[in-house]
N, C-alpha and C positions, 0 to 999 in steps of 0.2 A: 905783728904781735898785738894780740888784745890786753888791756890795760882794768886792770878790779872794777872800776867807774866805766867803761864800755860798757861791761858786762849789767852791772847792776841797772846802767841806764837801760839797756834790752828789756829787763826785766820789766821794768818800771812803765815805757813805753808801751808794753802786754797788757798793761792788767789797764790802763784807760779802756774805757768802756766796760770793764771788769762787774762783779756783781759790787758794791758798797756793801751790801751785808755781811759779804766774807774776805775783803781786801780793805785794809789799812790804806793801802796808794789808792785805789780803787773812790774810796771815801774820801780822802785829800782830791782828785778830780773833781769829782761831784759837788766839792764845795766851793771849787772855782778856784780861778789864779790869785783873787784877793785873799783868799784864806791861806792857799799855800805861797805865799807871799810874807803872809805873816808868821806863819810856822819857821820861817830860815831866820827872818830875824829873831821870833824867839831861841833857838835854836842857836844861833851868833853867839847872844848876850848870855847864853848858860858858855855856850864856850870861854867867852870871855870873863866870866866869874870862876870858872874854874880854873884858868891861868893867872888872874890877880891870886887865887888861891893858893896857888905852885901846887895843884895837884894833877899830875902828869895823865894819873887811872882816868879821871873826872875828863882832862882835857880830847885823852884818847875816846873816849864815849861820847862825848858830847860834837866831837869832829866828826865823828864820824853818823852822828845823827844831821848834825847841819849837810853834811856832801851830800846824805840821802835826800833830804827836802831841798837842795837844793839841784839835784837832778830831776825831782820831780816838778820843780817851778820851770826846767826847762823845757822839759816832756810838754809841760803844760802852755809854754810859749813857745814851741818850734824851733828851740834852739839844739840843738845836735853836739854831744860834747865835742868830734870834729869842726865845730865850727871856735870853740874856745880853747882847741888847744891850737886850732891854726894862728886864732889870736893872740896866743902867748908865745907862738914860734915867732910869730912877726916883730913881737917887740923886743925880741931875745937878740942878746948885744946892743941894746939902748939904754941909755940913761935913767933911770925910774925918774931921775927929775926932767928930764928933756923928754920925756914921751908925757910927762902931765901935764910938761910945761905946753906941749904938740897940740893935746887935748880942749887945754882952755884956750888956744890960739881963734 
């Protein structure tokens, strides 16, 4: 079963090497991973202003602008959603304190 985030990463993964003049993603490649780097944190911090906000519409819009840049920061670093949900399988049934505690070990 393919997952909305599969999909869209497909998408997203297409249009690398895309024209820029006619691709949004296309234009986020082209300006490298340091830019779309900073688009996810901009993109965070609207998220997180709109949950200090308690506005749900804002919160729904703005997540779902971050998972798009942040698909595409993957695209853009080789990273394959299968390779982050295998990492969220793996820590599933762990401690969130004992796998960060694992992490700064």
């Amino acid at each position: 079963m393919t997952h909305a985030l599969d999909d869209l990463f497909s998408v997203i993964a297409a249009r690398q090497g895309a024209d820029p003049e006619t691709s949004y993603t296309a234009k986020l490649f082209a300006k490298g991973r340091h830019k779309i780097a900073q688009k996810v944190g901009e993109e965070a911090v609207e998220t997180v202003i709109a949950a200090v906000a308690l506005d749900a519409k804002a919160v729904t819009a703005e997540s779902a602008d971050l998972l798009y840049h942040l698909l595409v920061l993957w695209a853009a670093t080789g990273v394959a959603p299968g390779d982050v949900w295998a990492e969220l399988e793996r820590r599933t049934g762990t401690s969130g304190i004992a796998e960060k505690n694992a992490r700064n070990a």
